[in-house]
N, CA, C and O atoms as a GROMACS GRO file, in nm:
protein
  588
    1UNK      N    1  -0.570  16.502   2.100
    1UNK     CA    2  -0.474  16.468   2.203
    1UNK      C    3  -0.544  16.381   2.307
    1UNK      O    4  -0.661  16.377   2.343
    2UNK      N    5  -0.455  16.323   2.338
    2UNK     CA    6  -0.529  16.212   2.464
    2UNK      C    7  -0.445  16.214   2.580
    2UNK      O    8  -0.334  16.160   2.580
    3UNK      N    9  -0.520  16.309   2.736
    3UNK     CA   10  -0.489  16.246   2.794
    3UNK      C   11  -0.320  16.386   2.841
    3UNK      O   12  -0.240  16.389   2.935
    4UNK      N   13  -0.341  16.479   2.706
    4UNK     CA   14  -0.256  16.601   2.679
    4UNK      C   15  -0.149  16.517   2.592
    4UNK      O   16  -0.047  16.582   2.570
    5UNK      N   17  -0.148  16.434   2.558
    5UNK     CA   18   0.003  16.425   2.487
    5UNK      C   19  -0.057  16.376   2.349
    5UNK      O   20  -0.149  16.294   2.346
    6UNK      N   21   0.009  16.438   2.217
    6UNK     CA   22  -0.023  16.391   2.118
    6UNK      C   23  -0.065  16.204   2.094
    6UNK      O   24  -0.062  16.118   2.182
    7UNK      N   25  -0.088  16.193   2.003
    7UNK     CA   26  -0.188  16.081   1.937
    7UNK      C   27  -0.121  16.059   1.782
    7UNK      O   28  -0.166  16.124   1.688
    8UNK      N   29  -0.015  15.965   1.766
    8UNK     CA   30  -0.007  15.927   1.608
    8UNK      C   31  -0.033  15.781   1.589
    8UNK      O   32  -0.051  15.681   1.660
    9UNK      N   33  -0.026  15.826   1.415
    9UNK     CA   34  -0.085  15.674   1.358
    9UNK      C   35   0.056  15.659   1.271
    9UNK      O   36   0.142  15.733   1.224
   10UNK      N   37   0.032  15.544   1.277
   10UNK     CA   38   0.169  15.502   1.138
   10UNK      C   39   0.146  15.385   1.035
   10UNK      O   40   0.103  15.277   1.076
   11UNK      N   41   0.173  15.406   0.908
   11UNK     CA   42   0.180  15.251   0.829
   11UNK      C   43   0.285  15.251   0.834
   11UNK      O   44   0.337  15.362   0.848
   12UNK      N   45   0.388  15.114   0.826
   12UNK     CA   46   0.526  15.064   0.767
   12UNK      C   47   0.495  14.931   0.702
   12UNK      O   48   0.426  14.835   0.734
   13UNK      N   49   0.558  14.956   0.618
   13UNK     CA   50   0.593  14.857   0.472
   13UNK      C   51   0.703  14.775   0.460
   13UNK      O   52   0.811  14.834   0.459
   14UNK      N   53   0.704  14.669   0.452
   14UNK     CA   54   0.853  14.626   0.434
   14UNK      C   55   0.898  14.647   0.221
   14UNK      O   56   0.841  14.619   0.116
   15UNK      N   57   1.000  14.695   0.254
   15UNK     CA   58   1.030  14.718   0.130
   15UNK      C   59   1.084  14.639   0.043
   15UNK      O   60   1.191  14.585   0.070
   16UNK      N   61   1.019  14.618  -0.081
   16UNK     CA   62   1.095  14.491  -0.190
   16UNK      C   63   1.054  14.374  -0.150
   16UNK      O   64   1.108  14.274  -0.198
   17UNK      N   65   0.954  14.362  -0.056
   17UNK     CA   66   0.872  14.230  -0.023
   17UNK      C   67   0.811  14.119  -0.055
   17UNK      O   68   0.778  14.022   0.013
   18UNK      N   69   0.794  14.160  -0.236
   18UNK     CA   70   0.713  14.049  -0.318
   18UNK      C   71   0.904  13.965  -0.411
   18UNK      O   72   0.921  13.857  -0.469
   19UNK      N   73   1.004  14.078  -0.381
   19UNK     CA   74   1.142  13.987  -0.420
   19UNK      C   75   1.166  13.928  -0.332
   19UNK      O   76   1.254  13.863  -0.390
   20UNK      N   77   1.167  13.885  -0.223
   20UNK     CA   78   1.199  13.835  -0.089
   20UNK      C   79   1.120  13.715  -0.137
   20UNK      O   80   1.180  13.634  -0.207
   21UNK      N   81   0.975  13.692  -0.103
   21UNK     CA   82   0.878  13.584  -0.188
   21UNK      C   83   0.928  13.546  -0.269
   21UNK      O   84   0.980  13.437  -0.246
   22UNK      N   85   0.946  13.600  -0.405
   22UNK     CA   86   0.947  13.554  -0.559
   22UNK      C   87   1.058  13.481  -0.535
   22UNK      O   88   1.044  13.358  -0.538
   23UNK      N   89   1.201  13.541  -0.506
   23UNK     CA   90   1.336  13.528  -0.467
   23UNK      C   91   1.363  13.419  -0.420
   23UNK      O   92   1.428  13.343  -0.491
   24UNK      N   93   1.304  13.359  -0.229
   24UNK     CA   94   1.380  13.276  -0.122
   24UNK      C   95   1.220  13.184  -0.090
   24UNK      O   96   1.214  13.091  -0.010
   25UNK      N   97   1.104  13.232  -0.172
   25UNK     CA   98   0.986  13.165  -0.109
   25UNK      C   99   0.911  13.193  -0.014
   25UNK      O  100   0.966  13.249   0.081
   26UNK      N  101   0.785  13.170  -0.006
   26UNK     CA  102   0.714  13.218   0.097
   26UNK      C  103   0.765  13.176   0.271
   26UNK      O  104   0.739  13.256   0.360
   27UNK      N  105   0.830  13.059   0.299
   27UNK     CA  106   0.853  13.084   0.407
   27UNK      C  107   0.928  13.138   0.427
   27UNK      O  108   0.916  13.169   0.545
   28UNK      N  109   1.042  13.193   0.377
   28UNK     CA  110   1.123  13.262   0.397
   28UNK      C  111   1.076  13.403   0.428
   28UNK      O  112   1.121  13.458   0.528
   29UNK      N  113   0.982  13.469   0.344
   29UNK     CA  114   0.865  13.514   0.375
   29UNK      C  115   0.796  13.562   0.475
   29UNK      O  116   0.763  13.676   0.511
   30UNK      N  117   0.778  13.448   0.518
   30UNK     CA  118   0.647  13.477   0.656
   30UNK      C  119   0.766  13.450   0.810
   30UNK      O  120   0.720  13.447   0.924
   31UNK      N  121   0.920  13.433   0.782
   31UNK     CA  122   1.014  13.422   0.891
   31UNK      C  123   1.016  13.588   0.905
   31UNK      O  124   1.005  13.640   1.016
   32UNK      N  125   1.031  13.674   0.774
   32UNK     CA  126   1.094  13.781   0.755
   32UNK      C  127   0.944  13.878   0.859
   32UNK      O  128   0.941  13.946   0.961
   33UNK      N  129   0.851  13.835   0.769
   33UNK     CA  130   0.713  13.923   0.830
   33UNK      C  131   0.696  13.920   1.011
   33UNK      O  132   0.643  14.008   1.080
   34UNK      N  133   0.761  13.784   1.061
   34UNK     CA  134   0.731  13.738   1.176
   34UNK      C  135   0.869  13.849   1.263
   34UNK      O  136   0.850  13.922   1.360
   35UNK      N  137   0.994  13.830   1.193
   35UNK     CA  138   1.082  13.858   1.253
   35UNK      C  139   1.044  14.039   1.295
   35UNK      O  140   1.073  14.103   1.396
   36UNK      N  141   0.965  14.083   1.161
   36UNK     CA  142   0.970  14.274   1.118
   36UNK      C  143   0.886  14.281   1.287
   36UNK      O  144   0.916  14.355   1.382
   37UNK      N  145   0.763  14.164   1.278
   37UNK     CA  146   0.706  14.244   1.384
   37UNK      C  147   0.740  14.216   1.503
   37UNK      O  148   0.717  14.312   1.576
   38UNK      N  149   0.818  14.065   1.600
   38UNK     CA  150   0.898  14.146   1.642
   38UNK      C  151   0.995  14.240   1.677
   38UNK      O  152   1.009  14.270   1.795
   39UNK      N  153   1.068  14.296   1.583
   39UNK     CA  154   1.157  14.410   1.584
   39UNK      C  155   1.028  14.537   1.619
   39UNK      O  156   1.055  14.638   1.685
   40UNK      N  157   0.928  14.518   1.580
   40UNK     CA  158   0.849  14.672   1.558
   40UNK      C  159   0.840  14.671   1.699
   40UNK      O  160   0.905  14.743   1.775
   41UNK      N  161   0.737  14.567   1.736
   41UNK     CA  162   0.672  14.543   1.888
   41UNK      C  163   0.816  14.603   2.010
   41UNK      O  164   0.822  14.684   2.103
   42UNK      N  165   0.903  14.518   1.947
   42UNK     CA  166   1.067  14.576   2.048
   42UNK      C  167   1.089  14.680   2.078
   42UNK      O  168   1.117  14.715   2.192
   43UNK      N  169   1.077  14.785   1.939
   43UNK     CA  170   1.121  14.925   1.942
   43UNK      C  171   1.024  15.042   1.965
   43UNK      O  172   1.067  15.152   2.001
   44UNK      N  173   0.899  15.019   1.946
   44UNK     CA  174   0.801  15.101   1.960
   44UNK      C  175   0.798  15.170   2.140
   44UNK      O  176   0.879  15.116   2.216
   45UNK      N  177   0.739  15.245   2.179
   45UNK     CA  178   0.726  15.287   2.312
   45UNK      C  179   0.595  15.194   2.352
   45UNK      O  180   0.511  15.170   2.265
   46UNK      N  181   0.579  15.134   2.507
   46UNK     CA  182   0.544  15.056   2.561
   46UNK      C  183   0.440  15.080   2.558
   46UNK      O  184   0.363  14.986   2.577
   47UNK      N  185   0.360  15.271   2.522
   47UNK     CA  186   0.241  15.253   2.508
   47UNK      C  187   0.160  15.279   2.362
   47UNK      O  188   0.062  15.354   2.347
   48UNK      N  189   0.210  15.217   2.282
   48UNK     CA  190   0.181  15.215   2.164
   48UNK      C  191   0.184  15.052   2.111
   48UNK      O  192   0.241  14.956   2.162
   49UNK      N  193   0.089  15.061   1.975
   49UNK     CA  194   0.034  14.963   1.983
   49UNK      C  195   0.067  14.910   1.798
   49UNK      O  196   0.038  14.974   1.698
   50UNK      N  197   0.126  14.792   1.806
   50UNK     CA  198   0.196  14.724   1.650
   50UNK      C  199   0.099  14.649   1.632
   50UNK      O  200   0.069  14.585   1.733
   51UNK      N  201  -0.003  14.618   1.486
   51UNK     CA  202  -0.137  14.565   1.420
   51UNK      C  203  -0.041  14.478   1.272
   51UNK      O  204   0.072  14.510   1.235
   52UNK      N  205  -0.089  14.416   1.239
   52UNK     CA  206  -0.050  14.370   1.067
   52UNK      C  207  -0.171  14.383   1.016
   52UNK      O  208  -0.272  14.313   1.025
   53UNK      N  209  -0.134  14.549   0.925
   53UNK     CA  210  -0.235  14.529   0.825
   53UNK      C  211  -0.320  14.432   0.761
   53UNK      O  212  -0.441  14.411   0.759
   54UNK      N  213  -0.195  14.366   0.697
   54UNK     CA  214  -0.206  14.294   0.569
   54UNK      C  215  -0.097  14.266   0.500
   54UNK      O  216  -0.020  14.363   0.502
   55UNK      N  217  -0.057  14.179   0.442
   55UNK     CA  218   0.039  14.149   0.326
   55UNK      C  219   0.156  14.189   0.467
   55UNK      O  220   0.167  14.141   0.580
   56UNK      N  221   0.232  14.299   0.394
   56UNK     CA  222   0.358  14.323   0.415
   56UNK      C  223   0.341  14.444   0.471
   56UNK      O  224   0.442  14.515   0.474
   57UNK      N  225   0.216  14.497   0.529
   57UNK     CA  226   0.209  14.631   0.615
   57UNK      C  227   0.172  14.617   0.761
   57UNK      O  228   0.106  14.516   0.784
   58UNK      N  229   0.192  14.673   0.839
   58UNK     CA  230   0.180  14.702   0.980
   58UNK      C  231   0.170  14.827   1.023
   58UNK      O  232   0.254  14.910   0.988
   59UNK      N  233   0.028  14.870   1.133
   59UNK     CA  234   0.048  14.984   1.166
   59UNK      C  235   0.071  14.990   1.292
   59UNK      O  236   0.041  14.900   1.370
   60UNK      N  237   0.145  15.138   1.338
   60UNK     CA  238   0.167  15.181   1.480
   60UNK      C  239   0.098  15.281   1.525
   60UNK      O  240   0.093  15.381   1.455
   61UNK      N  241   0.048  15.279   1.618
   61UNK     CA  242  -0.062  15.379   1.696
   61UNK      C  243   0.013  15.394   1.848
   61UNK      O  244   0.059  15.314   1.930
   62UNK      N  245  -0.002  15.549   1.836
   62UNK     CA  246  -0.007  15.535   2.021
   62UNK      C  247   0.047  15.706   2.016
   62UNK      O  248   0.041  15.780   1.919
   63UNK      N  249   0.113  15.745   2.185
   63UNK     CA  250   0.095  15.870   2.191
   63UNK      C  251   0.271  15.841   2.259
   63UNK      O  252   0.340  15.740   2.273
   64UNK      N  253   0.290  15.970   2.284
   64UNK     CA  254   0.467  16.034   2.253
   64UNK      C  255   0.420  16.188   2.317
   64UNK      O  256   0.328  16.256   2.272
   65UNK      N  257   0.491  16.216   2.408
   65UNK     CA  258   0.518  16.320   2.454
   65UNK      C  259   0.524  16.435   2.389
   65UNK      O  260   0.508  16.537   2.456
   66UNK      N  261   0.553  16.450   2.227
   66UNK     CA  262   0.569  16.572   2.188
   66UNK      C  263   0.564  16.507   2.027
   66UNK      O  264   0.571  16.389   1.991
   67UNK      N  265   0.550  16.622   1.953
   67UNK     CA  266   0.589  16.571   1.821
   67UNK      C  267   0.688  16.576   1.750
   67UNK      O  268   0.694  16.552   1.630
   68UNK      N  269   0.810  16.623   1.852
   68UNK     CA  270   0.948  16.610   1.784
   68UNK      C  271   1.004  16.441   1.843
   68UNK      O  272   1.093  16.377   1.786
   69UNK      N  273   0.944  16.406   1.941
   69UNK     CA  274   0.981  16.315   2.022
   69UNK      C  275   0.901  16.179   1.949
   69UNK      O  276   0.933  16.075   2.006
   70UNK      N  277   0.819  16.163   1.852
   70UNK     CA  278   0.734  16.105   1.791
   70UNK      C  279   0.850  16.079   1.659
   70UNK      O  280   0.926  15.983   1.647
   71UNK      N  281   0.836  16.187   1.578
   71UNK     CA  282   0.919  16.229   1.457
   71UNK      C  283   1.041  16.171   1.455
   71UNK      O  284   1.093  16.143   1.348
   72UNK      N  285   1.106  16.144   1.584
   72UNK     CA  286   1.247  16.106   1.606
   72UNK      C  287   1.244  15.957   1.637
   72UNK      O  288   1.321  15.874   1.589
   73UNK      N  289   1.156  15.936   1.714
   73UNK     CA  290   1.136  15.776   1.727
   73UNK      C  291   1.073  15.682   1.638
   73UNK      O  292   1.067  15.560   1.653
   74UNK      N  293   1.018  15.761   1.528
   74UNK     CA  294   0.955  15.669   1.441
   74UNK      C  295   1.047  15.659   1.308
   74UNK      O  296   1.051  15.561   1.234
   75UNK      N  297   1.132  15.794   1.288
   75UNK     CA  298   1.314  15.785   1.196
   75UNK      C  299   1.410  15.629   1.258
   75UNK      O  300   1.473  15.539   1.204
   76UNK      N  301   1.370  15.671   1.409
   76UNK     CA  302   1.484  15.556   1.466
   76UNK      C  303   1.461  15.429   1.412
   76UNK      O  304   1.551  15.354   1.372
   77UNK      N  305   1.350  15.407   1.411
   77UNK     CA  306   1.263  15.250   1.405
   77UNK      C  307   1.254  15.224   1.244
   77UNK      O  308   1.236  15.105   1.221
   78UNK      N  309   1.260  15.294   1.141
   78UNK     CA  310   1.318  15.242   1.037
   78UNK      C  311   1.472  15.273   1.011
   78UNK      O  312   1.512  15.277   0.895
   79UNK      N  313   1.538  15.289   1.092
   79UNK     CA  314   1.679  15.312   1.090
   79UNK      C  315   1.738  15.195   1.176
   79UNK      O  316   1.852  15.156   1.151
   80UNK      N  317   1.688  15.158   1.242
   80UNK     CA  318   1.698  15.017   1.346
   80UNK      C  319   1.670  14.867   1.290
   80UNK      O  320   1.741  14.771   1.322
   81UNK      N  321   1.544  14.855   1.190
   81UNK     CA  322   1.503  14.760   1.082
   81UNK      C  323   1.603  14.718   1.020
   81UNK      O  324   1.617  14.599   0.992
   82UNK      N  325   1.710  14.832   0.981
   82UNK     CA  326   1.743  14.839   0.854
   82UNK      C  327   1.923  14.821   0.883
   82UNK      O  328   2.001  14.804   0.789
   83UNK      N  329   1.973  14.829   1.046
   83UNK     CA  330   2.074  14.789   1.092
   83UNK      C  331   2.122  14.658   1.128
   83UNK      O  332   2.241  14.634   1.147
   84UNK      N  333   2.036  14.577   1.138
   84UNK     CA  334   2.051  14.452   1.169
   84UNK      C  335   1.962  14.362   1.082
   84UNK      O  336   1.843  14.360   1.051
   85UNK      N  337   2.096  14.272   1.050
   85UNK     CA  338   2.017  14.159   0.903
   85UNK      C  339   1.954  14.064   0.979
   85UNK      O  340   1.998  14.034   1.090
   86UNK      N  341   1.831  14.000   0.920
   86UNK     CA  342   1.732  13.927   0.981
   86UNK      C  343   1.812  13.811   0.903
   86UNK      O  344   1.849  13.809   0.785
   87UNK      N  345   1.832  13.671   1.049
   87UNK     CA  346   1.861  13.551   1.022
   87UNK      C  347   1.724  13.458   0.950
   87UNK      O  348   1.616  13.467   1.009
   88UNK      N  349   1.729  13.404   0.873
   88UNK     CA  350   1.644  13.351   0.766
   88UNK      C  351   1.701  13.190   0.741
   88UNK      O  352   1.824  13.192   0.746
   89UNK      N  353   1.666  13.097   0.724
   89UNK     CA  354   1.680  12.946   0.684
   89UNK      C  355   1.754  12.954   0.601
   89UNK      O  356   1.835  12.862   0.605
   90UNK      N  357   1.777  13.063   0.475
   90UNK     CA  358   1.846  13.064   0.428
   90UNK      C  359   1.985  13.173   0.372
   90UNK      O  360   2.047  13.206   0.271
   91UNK      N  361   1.975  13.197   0.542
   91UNK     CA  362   2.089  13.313   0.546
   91UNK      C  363   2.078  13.391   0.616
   91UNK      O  364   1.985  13.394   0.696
   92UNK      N  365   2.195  13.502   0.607
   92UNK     CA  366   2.096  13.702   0.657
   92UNK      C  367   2.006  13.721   0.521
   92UNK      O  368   1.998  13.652   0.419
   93UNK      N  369   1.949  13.829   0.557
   93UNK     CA  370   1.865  13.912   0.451
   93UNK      C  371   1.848  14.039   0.507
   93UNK      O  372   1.768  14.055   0.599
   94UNK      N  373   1.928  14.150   0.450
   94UNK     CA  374   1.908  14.343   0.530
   94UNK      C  375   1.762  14.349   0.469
   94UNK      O  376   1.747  14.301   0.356
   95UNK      N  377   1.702  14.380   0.504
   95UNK     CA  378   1.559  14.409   0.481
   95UNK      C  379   1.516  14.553   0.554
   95UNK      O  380   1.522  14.550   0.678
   96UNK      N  381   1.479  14.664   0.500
   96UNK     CA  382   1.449  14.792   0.537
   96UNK      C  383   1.240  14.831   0.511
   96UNK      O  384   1.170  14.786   0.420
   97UNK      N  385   1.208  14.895   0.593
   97UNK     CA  386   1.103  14.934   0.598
   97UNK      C  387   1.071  15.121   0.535
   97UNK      O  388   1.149  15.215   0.550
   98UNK      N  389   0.995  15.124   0.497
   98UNK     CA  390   0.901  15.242   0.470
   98UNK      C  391   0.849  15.293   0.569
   98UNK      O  392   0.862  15.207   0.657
   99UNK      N  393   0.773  15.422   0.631
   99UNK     CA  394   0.703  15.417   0.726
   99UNK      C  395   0.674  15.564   0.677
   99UNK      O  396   0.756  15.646   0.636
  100UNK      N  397   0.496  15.581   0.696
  100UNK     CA  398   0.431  15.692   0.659
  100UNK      C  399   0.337  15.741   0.783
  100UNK      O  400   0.248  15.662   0.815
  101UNK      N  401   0.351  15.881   0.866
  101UNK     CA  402   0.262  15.847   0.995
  101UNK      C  403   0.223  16.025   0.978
  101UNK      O  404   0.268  16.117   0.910
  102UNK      N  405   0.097  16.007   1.098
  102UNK     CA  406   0.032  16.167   1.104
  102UNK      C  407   0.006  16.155   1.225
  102UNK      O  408   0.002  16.049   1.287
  103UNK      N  409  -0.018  16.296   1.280
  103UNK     CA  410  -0.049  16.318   1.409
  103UNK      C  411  -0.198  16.347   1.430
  103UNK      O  412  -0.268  16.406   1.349
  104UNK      N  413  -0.234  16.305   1.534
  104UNK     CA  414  -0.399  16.332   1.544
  104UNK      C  415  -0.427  16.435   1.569
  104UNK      O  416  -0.411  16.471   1.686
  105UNK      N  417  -0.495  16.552   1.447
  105UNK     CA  418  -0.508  16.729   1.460
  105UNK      C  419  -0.630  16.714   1.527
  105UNK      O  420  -0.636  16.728   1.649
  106UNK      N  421  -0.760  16.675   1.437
  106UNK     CA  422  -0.868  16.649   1.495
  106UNK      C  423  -1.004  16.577   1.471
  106UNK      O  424  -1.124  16.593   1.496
  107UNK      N  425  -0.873  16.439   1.375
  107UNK     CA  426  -0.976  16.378   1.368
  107UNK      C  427  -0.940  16.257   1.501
  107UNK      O  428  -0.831  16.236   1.555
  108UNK      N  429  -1.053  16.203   1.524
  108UNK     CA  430  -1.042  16.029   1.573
  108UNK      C  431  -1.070  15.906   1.494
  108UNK      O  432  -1.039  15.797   1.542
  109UNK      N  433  -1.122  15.914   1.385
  109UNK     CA  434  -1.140  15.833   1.309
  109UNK      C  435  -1.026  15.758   1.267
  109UNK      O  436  -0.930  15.822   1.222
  110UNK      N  437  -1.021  15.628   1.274
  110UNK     CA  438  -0.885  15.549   1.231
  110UNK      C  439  -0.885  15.568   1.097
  110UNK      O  440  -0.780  15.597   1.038
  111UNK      N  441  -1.004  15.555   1.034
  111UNK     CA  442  -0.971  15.514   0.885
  111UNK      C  443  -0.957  15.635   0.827
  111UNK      O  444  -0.938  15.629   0.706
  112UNK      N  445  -0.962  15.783   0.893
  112UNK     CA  446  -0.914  15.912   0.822
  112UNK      C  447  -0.717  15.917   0.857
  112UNK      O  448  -0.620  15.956   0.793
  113UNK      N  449  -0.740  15.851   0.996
  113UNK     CA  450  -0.535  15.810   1.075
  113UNK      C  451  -0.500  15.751   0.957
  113UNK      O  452  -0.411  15.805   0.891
  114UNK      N  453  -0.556  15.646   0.914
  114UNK     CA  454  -0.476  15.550   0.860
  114UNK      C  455  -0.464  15.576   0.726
  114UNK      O  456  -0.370  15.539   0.655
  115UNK      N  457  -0.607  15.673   0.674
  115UNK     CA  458  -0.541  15.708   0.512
  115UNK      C  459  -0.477  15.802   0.532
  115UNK      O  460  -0.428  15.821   0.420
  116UNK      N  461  -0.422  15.913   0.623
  116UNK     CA  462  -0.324  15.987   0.640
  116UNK      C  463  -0.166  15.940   0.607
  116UNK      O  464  -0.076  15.948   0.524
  117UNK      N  465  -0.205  15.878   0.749
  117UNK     CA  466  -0.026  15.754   0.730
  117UNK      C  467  -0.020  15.744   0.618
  117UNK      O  468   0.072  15.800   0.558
  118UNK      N  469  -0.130  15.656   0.542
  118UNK     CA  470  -0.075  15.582   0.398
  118UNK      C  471   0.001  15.657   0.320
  118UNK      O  472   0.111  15.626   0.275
  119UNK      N  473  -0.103  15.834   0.290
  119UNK     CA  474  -0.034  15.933   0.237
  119UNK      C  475   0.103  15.960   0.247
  119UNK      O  476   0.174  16.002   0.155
  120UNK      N  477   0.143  15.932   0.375
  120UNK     CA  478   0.292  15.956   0.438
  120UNK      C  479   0.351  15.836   0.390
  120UNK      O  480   0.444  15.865   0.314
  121UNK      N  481   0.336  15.725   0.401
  121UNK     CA  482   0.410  15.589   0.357
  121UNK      C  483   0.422  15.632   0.204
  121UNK      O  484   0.527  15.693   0.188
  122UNK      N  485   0.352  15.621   0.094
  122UNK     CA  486   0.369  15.658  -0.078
  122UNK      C  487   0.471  15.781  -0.036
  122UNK      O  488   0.567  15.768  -0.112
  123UNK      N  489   0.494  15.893   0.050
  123UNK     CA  490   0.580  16.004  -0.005
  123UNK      C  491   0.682  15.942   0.033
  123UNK      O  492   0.782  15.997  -0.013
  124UNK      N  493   0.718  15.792   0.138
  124UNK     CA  494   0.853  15.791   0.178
  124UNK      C  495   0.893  15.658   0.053
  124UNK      O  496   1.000  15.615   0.009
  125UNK      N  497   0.781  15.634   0.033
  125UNK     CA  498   0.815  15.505  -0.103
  125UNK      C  499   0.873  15.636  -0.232
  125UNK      O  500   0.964  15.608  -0.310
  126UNK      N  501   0.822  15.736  -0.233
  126UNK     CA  502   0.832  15.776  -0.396
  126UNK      C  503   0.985  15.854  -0.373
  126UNK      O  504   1.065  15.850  -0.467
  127UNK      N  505   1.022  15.922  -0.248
  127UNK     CA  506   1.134  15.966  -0.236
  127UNK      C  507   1.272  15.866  -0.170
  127UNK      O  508   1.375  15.904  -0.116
  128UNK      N  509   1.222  15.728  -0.202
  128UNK     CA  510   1.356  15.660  -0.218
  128UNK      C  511   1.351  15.516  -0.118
  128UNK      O  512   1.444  15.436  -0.107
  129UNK      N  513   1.229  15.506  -0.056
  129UNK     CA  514   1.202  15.373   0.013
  129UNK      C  515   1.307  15.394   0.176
  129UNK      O  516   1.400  15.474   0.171
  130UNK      N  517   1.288  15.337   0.273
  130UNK     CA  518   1.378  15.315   0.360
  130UNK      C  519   1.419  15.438   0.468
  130UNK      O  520   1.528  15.463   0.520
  131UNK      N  521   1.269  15.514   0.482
  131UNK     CA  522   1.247  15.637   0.534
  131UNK      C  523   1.079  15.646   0.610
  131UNK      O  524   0.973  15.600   0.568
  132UNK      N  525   1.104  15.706   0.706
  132UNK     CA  526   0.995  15.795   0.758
  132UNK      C  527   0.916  15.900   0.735
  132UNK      O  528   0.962  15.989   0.806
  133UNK      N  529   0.801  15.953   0.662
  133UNK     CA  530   0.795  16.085   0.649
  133UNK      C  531   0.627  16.068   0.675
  133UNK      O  532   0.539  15.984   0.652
  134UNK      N  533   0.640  16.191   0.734
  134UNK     CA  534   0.510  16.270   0.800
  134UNK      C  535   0.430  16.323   0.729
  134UNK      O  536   0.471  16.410   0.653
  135UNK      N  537   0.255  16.281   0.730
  135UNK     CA  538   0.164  16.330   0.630
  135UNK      C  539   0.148  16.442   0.604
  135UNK      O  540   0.124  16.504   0.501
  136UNK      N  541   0.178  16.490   0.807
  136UNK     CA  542   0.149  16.636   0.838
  136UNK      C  543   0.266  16.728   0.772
  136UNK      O  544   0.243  16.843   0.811
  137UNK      N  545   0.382  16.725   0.688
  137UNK     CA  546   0.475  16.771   0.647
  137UNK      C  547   0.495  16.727   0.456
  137UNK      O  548   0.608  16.694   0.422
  138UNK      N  549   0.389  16.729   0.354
  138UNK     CA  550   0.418  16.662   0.303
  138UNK      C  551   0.479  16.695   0.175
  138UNK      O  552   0.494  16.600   0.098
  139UNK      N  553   0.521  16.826   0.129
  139UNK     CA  554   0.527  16.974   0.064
  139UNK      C  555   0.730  16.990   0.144
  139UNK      O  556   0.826  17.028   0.078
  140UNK      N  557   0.733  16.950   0.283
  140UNK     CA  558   0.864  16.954   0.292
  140UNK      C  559   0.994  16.921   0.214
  140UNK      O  560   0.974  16.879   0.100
  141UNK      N  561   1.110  16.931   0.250
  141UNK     CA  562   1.242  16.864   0.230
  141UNK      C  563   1.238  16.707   0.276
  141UNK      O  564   1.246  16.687   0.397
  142UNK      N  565   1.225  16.582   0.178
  142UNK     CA  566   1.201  16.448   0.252
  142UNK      C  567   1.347  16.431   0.340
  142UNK      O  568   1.367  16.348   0.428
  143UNK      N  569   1.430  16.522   0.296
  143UNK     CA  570   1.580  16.480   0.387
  143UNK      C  571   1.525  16.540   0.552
  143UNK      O  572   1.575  16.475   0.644
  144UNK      N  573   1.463  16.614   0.581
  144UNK     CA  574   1.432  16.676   0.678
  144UNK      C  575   1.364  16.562   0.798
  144UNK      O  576   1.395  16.563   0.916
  145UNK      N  577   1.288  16.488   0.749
  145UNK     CA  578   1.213  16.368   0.817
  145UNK      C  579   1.223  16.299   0.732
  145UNK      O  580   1.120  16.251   0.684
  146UNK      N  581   1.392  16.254   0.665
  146UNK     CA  582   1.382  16.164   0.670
  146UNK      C  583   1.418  16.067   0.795
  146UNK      O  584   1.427  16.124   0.904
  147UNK      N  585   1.450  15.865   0.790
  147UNK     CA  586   1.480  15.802   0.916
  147UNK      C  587   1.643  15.875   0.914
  147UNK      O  588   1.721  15.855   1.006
   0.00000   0.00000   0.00000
């Protein structure tokens, strides 16, 4: 905890990302990647912090008052992605995100945060894409956390 208030990490994925490419082309592409992270940067809480992995991932870090208050805002934010179609050169395109996140028990290490998240991102990819789910929960109901 930092500071008393929890500490999470998050990956999000944009989902179906290499059809988007293959599909409309890379710039179409890198409008969509540009557009995800402003939407992320928009919706995130002011003290948390939006990175691009790589490719088609981005992580979110930062702290949230509680961990129901975390859990709920990070459902919203792939539920928000996934409400409004991103204008593109060559059109709309609904484009939805993945998002896999953990809370900091006791490690600080990013790269133990971030293979956590990941863990959480694959359970929200394998139970149906276009969801949130928590590393720290991972044995749950995915309807429970899901976005």
């Amino acid at each position: 905890h930092f500071v008393g208030r929890p500490f999470f990490c998050a990956i999000a994925d944009i989902d179906n990302f290499k059809r988007v490419n293959d599909s409309h082309g890379h710039d179409v592409g890198d409008h969509v990647l540009r557009e995800i992270a402003v939407r992320l940067n928009a919706k995130v809480p002011e003290d948390c912090l939006v990175a691009r992995l790589g490719g088609e991932e981005f992580s979110i870090a930062g702290m949230f008052s509680s961990e129901v208050v975390a859990y709920r805002a990070l459902g919203r934010l792939v539920r928000d992605v996934a409400a409004e179609p991103i204008q593109t050169p060559i059109g709309e395109l609904t484009v939805t995100i993945s998002l896999g996140y953990c809370k900091d028990h006791d490690s600080r290490e990013i790269s133990t945060l971030l293979s956590r998240a990941d863990k959480g991102l694959y359970a929200a990819k394998r139970f149906g894409k276009n969801r949130a789910m928590s590393f720290d929960h991972p044995d749950s109901d995915p309807e429970m956390f899901a976005a």
